[in-house]
C-alpha positions as CSV (number, residue, x, y, z in Angstrom):
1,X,126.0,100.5,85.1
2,X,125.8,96.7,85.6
3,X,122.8,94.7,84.0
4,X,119.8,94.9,86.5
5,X,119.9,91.0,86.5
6,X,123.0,91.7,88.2
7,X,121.3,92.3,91.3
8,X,120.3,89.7,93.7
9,X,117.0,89.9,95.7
10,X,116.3,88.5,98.9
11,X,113.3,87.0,100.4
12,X,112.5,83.7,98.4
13,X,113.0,80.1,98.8
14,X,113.4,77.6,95.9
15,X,110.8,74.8,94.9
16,X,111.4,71.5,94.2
17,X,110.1,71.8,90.4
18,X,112.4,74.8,89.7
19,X,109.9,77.8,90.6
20,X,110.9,79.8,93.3
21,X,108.3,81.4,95.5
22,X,108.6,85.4,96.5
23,X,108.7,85.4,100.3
24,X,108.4,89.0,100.4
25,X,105.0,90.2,100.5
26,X,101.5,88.4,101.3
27,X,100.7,87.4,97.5
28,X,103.6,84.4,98.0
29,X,104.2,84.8,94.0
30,X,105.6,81.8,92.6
31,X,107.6,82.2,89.6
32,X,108.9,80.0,86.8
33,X,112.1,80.8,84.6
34,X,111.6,84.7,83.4
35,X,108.7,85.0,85.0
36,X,107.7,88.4,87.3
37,X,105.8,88.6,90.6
38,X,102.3,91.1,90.0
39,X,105.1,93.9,91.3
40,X,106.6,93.3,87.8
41,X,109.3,93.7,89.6
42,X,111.1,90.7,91.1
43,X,111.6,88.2,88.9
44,X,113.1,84.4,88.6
45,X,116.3,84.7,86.2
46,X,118.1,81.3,86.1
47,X,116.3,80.0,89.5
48,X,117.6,83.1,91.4
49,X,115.3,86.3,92.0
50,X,116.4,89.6,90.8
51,X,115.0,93.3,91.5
52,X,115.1,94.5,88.1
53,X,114.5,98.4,89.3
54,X,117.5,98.5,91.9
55,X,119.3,101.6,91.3
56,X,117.2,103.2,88.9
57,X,114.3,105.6,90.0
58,X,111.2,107.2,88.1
59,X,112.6,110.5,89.3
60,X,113.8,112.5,92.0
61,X,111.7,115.9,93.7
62,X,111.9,117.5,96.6
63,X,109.3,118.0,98.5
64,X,108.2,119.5,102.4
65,X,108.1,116.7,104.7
66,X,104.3,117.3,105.4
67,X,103.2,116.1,101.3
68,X,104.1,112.5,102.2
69,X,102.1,113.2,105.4
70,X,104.2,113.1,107.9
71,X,102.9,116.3,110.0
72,X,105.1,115.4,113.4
73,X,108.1,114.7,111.8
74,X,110.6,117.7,112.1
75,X,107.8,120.1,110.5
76,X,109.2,122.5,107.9
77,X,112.1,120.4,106.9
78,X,112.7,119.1,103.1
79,X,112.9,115.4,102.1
80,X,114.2,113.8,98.9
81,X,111.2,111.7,97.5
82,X,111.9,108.8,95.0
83,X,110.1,105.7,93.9
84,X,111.0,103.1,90.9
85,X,108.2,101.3,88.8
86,X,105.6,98.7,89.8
87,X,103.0,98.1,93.0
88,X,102.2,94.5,94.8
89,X,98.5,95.5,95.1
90,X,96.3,96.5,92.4
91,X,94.4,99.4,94.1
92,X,91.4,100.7,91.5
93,X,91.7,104.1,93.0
94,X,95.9,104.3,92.8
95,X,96.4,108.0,92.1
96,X,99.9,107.4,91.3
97,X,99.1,104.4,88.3
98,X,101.8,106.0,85.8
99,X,104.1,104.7,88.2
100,X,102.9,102.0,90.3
101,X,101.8,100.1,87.2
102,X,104.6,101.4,85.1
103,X,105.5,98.4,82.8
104,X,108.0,100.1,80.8
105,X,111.9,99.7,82.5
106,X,112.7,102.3,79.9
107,X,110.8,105.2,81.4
108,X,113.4,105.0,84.5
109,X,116.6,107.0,85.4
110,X,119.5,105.6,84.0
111,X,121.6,105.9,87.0
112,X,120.6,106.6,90.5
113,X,123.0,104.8,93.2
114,X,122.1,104.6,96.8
115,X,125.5,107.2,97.2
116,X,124.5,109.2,94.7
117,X,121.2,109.8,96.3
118,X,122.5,110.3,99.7
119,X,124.9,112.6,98.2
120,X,122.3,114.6,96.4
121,X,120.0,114.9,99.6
122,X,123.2,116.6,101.3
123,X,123.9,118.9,98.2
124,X,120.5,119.9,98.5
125,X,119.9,120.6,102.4
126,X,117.3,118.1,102.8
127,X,116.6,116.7,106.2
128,X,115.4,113.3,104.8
129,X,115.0,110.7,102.1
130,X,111.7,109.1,101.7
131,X,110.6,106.1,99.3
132,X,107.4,106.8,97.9
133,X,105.8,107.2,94.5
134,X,105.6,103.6,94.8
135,X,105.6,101.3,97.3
136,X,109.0,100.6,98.5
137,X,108.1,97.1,100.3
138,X,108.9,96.0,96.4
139,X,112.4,97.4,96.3
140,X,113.5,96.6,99.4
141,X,116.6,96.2,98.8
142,X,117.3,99.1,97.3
143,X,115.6,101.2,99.7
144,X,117.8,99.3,102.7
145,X,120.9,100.3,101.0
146,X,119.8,104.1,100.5
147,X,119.2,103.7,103.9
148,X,122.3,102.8,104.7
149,X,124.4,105.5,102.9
150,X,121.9,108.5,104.3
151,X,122.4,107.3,107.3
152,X,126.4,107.3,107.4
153,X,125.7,111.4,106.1
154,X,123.3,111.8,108.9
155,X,120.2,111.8,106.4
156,X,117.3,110.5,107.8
157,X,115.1,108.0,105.8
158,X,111.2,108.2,105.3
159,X,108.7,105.5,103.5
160,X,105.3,105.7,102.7
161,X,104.0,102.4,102.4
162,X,100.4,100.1,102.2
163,X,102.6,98.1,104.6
164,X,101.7,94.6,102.8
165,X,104.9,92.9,103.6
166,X,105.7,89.6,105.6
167,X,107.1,89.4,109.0
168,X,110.8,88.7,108.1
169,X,111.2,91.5,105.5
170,X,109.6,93.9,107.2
171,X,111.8,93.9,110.9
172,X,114.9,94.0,108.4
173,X,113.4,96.9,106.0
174,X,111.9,99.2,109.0
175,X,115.5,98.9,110.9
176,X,116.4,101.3,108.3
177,X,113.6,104.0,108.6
178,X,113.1,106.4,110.7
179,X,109.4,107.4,109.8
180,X,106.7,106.0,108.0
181,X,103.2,106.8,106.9
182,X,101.4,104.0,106.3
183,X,98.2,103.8,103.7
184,X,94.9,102.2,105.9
185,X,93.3,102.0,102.7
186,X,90.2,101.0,104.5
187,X,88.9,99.2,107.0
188,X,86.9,95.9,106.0
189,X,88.6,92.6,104.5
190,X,85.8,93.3,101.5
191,X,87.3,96.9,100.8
192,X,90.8,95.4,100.5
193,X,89.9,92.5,98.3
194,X,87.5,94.7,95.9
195,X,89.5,97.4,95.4
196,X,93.2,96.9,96.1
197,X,93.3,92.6,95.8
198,X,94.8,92.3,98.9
199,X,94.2,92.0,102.7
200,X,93.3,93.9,106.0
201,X,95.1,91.7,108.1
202,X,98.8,92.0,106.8
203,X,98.1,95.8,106.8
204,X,97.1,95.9,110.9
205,X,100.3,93.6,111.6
206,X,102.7,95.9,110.1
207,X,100.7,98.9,112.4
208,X,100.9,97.4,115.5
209,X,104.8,95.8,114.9
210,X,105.8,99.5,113.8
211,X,104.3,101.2,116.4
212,X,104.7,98.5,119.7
213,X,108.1,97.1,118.7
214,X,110.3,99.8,116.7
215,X,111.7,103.8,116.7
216,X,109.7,104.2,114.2
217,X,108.2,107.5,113.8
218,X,104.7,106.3,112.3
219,X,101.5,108.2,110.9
220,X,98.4,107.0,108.9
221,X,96.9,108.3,106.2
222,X,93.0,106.6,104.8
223,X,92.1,107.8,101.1
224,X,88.5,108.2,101.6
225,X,86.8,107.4,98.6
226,X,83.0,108.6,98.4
227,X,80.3,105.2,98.8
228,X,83.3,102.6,99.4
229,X,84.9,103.4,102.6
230,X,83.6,106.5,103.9
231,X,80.2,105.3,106.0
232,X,80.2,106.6,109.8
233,X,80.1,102.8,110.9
234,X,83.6,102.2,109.1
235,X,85.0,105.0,109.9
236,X,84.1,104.8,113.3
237,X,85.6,101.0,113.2
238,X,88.8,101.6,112.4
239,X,89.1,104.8,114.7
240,X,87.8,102.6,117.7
241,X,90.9,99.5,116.8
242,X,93.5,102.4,116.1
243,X,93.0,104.3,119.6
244,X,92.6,100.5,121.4
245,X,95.8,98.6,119.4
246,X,97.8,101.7,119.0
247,X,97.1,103.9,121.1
248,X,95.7,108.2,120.9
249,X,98.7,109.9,119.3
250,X,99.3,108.2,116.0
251,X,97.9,110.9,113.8
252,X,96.2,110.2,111.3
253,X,95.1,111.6,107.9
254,X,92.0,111.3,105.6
255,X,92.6,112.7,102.2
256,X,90.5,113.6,99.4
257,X,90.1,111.3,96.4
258,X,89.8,112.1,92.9
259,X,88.7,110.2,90.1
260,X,91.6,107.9,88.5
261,X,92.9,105.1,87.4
262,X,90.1,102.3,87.3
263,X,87.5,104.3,89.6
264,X,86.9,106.7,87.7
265,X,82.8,106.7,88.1
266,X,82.9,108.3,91.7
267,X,83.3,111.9,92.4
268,X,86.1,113.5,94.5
269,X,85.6,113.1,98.4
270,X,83.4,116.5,99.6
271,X,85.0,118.8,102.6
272,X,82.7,118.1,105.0
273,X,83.1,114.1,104.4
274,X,86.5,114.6,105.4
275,X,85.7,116.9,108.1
276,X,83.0,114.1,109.2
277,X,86.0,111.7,109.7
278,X,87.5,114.0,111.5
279,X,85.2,114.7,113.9
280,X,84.4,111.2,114.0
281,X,88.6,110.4,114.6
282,X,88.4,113.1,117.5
283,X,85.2,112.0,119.1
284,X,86.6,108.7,119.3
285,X,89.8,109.6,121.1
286,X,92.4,110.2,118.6
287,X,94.6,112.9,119.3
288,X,96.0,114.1,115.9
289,X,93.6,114.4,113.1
290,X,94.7,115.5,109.5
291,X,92.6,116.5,106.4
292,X,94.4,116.6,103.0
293,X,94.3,117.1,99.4
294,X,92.0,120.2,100.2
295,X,91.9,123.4,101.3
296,X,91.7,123.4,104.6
297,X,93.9,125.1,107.5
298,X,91.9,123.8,110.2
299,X,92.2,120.7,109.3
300,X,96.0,121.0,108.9
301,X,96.7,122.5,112.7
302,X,98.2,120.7,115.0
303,X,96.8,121.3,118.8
304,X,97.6,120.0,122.2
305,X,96.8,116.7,122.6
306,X,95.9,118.1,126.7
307,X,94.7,121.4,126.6
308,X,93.8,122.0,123.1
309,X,96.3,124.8,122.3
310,X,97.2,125.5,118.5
311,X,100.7,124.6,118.0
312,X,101.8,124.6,114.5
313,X,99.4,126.6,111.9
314,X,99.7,125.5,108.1
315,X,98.0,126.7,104.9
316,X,99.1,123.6,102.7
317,X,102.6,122.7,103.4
318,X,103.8,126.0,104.6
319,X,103.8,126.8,108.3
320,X,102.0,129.9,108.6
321,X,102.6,129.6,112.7
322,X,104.9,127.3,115.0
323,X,104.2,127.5,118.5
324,X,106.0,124.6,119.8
325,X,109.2,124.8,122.5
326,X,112.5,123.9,121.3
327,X,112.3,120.9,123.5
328,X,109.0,119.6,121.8
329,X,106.3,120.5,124.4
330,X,102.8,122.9,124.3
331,X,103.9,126.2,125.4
332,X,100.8,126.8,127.6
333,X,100.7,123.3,129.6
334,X,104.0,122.0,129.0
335,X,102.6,118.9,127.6
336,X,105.3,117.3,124.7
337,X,103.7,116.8,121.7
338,X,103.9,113.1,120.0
339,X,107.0,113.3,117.1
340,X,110.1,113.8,116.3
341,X,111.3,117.6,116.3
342,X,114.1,119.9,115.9
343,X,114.8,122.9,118.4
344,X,113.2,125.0,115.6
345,X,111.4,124.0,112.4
346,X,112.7,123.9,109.2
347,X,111.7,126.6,106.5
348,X,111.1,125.2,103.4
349,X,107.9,125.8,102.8
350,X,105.4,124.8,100.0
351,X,108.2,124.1,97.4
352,X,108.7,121.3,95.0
353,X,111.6,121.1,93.2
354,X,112.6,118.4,90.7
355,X,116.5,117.3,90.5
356,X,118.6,115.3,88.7
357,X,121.0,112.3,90.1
């Protein structure tokens, strides 16, 4: 395989002095020669900017579509997850740190093409690929040309992003997806700046541009972490600005934290908090409201938006009931439900199988 300087990234300009800035994300890195953004990354070899991860991943499992979450997405069906190495925030509370702040290159795959992966998703029957594990706005490249060759085998492609990524990148990389759950880490500028190091704002622009102006199929998931984000008046906040700048039926999820990484001081996120954001969510208007990480099968249904009727039943990831017409709509009022789904839903179940490019 060729050397990973090989690979040219996009999305920087040069400077005059010889440092080039990474246009790519909201931290604007600028880089002098051999130096790496904070995604560890991208990084300025010979005044150029190379991804240094492209076509080598930290491994390869697959998964039911509803772990990434994505709960409205062709329920049932398999996906392909992958990540690389590396992160361009610094969340305290990253439950995925072995990865996201890998620094060691050596820990990756040796080999793992954007054919070969498309190739292995067929192999294997799944419906989808998703980038996850770590944020893909890093290897955007990479992920554009997996993309690309799922999509010539009639693969679809899945990411699970913070969405902190500039205007330009970002219209280019979510051309290529068709889904995305997007991490609404919280929902004050203070939150994002204590605990992650970045911003709201960037995060709220890459909502409303996925939802308003793309195919996108696009859900939300908000880690609630016990004394930092998970007051009624927050919670409440960002319900109120979802249902008002995107609109009812953009489900969203709250998920249970557990001690790791850099927070390791709190406890893990009772039940009934995230069956308190719930209720909140639903009193506020929103539609689809997920609990995850726990136990919980009501908090894992999915009803009618109009008349309330339980349309698919899981325990976990399995679908223990789907109610659903094969054109998408509530059997009892004929009201569609908000997604993207099959005639009938896929059976995979609560598998997770690990595989090798």
């Amino acid at each position: 395989m060729p050397n990973d300087s090989a690979y040219p990234a996009r999305y920087w300009r040069p400077r005059d002095d010889g440092r080039i800035v990474c246009e790519l994300c909201p931290r604007d890195c600028t880089l002098s020669e051999g130096q790496r953004g904070l995604c560890f990354v991208r990084q300025n070899v010979g005044g150029q900017m190379r991804l240094t991860t492209y076509g080598r991943s930290s491994g390869l499992c697959i998964d039911p579509i509803e772990k990434k979450p994505l709960n409205h997405f062709y329920p049932g069906t398999s996906v392909l997850s992958l990540g690389t190495a590396g992160c361009n925030l610094s969340c305290k509370f990253c439950q995925n740190w072995d990865i996201s702040k890998s620094r060691d290159m050596d820990t990756l795959a040796a080999e793992a093409t954007p054919t070969a992966i498309a190739a292995a998703a067929r192999h294997h029957g799944c419906h989808s690929v998703a980038f996850t594990y770590n944020d893909p706005t890093i290897f955007a490249e990479y992920a554009i040309d997996i993309a690309d060759a799922c999509h010539a085998l009639g693969i679809r492609t899945v990411a699970v992003t913070a969405g902190y990524i500039h205007a330009a990148p970002r219209a280019e990389f979510y051309a290529k997806l068709d889904a995305a759950n997007v991490d609404l880490k919280g929902f004050s500028d203070h939150f994002y700046r204590k605990l992650t190091g970045g911003r709201l704002a960037p995060v709220l622009e890459t909502l409303e541009y996925l939802v308003h102006e793309t195919s996108v199929w696009t859900e939300i998931t908000t880690l609630v972490i016990p004394e930092h984000n998970d007051d009624d008046a927050q919670l409440r906040a960002q319900c109120e600005w979802i249902v008002d700048r995107l609109g009812p039926d953009v489900p969203l999820h709250f998920s249970g934290f557990h001690p790791d990484y850099k927070l390791l001081d709190v406890g893990p996120t009772p039940l009934a908090t995230l069956r308190r954001a719930r209720a909140i969510a639903k009193a506020t208007g929103i539609r689809h409201v997920y609990t995850g990480n726990v136990h919980d099968v009501d908090g894992d249904t999915t009803t009618c938006g109009a008349c309330g009727e339980r349309l698919i039943v899981r325990d976990w990831y399995a679908l223990l009931e789907y109610g659903l017409t094969p054109t998408g709509e509530c059997p009892a009022c004929a009201a569609p439900l908000p997604g993207r789904f099959a005639a009938q839903p896929g059976a995979f179940g609560r598998k997770r199988l690990q595989i090798v490019v």
